[in-house]
N, C-alpha and C positions, 0 to 999 in steps of 0.2 A: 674531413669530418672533425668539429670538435670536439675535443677532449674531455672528459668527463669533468675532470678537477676546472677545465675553463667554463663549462656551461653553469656547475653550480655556483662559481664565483661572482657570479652575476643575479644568482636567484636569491638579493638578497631577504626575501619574505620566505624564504623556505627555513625555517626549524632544522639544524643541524643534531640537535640532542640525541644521543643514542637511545636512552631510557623512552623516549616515547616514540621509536619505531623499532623496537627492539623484538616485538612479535609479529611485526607486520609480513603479512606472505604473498610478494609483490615482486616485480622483478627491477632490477637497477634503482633501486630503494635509494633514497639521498638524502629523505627527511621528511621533513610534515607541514603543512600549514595549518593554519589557525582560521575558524571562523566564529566570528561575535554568538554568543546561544545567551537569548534573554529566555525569563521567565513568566511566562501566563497563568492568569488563574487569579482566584481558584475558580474550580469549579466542582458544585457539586454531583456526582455521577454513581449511577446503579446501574448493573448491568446484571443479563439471564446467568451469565456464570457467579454470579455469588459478590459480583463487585459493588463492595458500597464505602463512599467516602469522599470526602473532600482531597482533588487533587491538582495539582501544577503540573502545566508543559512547561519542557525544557526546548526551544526553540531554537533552534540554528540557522542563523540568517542573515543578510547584507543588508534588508530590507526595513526602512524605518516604516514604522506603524501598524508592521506584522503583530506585536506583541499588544502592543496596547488595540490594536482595534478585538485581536483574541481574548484580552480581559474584558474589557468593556462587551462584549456578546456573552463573555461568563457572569458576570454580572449580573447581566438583563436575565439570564436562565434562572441565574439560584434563585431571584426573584418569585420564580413561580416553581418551585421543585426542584429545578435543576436539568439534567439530561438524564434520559433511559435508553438503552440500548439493550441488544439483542444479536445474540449471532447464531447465524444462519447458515454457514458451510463453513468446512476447511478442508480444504485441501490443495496437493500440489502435482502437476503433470508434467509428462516430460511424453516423447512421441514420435518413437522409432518410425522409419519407414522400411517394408520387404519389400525387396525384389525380384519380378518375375519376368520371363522373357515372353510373355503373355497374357492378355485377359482370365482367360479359362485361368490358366496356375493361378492367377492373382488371385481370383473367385471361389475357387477352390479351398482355398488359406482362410479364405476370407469367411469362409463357410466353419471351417474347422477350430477359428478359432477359439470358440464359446469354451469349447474342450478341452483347451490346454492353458484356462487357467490358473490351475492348481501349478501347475510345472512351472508358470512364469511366475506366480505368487514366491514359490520354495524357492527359485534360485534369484528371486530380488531379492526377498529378506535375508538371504543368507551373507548382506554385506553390510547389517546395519541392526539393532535391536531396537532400531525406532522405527524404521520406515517399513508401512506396510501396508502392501498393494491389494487396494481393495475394490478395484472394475476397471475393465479395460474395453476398449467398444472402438471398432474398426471402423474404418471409413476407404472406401474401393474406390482409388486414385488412376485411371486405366490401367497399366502393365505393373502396378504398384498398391499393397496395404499399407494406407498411416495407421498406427494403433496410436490409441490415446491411454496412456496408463496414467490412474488414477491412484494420489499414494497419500496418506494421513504419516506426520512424521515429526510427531510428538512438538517439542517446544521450538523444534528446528524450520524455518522458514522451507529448507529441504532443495534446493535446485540443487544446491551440488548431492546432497543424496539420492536424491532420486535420478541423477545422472549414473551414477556409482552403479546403483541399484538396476538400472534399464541396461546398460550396459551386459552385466553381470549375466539377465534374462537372458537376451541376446543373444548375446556367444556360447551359453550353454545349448537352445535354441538349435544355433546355426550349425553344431557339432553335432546333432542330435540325426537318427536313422528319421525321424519325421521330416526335417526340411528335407532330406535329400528327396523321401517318394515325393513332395509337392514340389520338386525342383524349385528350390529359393536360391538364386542367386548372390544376390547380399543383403545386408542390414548398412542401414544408415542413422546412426544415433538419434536426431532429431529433423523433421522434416516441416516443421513450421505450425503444426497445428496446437504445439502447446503457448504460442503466440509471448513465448518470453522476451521479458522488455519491447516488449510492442501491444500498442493499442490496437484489440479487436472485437469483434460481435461474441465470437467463441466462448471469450473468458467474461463477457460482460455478463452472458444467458448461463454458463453452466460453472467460471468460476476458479479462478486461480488463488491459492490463498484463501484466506479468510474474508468470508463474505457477512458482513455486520451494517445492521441499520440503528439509528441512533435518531432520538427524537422529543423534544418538549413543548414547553407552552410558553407565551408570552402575552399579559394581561395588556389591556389600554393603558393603564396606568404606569405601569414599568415601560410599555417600550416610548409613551411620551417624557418619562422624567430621566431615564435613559439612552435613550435612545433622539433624541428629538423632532420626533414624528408620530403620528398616529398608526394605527396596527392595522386600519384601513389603506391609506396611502403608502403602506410598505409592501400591503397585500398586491396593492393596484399596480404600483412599480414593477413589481415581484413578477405576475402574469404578462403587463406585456412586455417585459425582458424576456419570458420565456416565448412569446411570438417570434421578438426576433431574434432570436437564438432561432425557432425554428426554419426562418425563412434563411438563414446562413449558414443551415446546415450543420449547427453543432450539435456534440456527441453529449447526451446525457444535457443538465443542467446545475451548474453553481455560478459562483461569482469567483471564489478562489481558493476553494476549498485546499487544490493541490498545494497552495502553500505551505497550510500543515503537513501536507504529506510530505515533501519535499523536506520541512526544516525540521522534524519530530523523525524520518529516517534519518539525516546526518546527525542528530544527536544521539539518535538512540543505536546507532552502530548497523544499520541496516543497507540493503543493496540502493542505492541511490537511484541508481539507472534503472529501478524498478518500479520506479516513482511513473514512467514510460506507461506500465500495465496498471498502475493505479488509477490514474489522471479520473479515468469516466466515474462519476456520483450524478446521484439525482438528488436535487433538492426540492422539498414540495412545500409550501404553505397553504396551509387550509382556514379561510378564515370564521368564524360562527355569528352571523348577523348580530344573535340574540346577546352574547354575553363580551360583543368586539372582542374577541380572542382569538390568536392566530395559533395553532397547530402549526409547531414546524419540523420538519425530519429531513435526516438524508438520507442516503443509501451506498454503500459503498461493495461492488459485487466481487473484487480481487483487489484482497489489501497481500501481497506475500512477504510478511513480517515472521520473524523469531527472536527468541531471548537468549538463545544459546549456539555457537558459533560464529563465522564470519567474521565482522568487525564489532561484534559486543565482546570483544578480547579485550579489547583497549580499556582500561582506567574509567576513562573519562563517558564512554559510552556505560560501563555499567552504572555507575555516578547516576546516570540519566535514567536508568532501568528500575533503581533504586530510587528516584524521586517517586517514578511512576507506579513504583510496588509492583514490578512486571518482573520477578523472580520468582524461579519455583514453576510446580506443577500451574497448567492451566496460565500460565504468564501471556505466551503468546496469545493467545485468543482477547487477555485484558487490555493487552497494547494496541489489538486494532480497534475495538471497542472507547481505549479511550483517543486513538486518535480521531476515529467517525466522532466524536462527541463535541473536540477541541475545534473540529474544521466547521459540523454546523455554528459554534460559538463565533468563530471568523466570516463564517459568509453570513449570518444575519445584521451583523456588525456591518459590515463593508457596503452591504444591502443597502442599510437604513442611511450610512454616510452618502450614497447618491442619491437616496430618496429626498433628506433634506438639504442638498447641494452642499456638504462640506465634506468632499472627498478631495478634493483639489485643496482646499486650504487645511485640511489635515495632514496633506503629504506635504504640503511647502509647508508647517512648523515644522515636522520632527524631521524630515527627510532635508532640508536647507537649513535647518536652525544655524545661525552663523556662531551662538555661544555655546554652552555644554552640550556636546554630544551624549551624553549619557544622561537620557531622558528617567524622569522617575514616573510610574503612574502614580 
């Protein structure tokens, strides 16, 4: 096997600096890479919690034309208002499994456990003054209960709390004279119903994270002098993309919404592989005969975003949290709100780029440009 000191002798793109991994909590730690984070925007945004203002993504990304096709759909927004948004759930689940050496025990448990609530509420919260467990609702796996705990956990995205926190239930739980009368066997941490970093129906219907829809208007006039097409023919594109979207089977409806998700978590310090459980949005355009104006929204049903922990330790991530004004009370909920806002600005962008066939010579300027790489909008 090689040696440490020879493997990273080689990684010469790996950041040696002490200072910028110096809190990282990783194991065989060696350094850091670097990825390019341009800036989008602006764009004008209000949102149900009290957000209003003019604001710039900080984008993190390999990817030329990510940035500027996000300004150029912020553009076309501010044009008519801007984006509104709205949120709809938060929360975070995690989803022990009991075991029983039988249906009937399992059914049993499964019966009982409306009632022991309160017991699994007291010894979750007891490892954390954010996280709190607020419904739990079984599901009868034959010789096995999945519980699904339901936990609100303030500014913190929450997977590792509410790991801490289920655990904690658990083992109080499993010590308890009640499992022994239902004979419980054992608990298993998690048994896949809270569908982490994984795309599922589960989290689409009832919601992992922060669940936020965001939504504006785009006049004739703006999306032709901007956009270079008509709000008709983006409408028309728009629909039978979503045909064949349906005949192949994809989940939900965008063009590339995850981008933002994708490049606005590794800036802003968030679980990336979570980007997994984000992917599904709906995009809708509605168009109005009378006044040519296209109604456009998305949906986003599990965004699992926070302001506090994880990788918003870093410098450079709060940097980003701090463009976004996503510090403090009510932060998380403004971060998934402004990213639902920033991704419709990209997919109606990218939309109208195939609508008037200049998505191919858009990506060969910035993406092949043979002179400055450091494109300006």
């Amino acid at each position: 096997m090689a040696s440490r000191n020879g493997i990273t002798s080689k990684l010469k793109y790996i950041v040696e600096d002490e200072s910028s991994i110096k809190n990282a909590k990783i194991e065989n730690c060696i350094g850091s890479v670097k990825v390019p984070v341009g800036i989008a925007g602006p764009l004008r945004i209000s949102g149900s919690d009290g957000t209003k203002g003019i604001f710039h993504a900080p984008l993190a990304t390999c990817e030329a034309t990510l940035v500027a096709g996000c300004s150029r759909g912020s553009k076309l927004l501010n044009s008519s208002g801007g984006v509104k948004f709205k949120l709809l759930r938060d929360n975070m689940t995690r989803a022990p499994v009991f075991w029983f050496s039988c249906v009937e025990d399992a059914a049993s448990f499964y019966d009982l456990l409306p009632q022991l609530f309160s017991e699994f509420r007291d010894a979750a919260q007891s490892t954390s003054k954010y996280a709190c467990l607020e419904k739990i609702t079984p599901h009868l796996v034959g010789n096995t209960v999945h519980v699904v705990l339901e936990y609100h956990c303030g500014e913190a995205a929450g997977q590792n709390m509410v790991t801490f926190a289920t655990q904690q239930a658990c083992d109080r739980f499993a010590a308890s004279t009640t499992a022994q009368e239902v004979r419980l066997q054992k608990v298993s941490i998690e048994g896949s119903l809270a569908s982490e970093k994984s795309l599922s129906w589960g989290n689409i219907l009832n919601s992992r994270g922060v669940s936020v829809m965001a939504w504006g208007r785009i006049t004739k006039m703006a999306c032709e002098s901007t956009l270079g097409c008509s709000t008709w023919a983006l409408y028309q594109h728009t629909i039978n993309s979503k045909e064949a979207a349906t005949r192949h089977g994809q989940l939900g409806y965008s063009v590339n919404q995850a981008n933002i998700v994708a490049a606005m978590f590794i800036a802003c310090g968030q679980d990336a592989a979570s980007v997994a459980e984000s992917a599904w949005s709906h995009l809708i355009l509605e168009y109005d005969r009378g006044t040519e104006e296209l109604c456009v929204s998305t949906y986003f049903p599990s965004l699992p975003v926070g302001t506090v922990g994880g990788g918003t330790i870093y410098d450079t991530q709060r940097e980003a949290l701090e463009i976004l004004e996503c510090t403090g009370p009510g932060s998380k909920c403004r971060l998934a709100g402004l990213i639902a806002s920033f991704a419709l600005a990209l997919d109606v962008s990218t939309a109208a780029a195939v609508t008037n066939n200049t998505f191919a010579a858009s990506h060969y300027k910035l993406g092949r440009s043979t002179g400055d790489a450091q494109h300006k909008l």
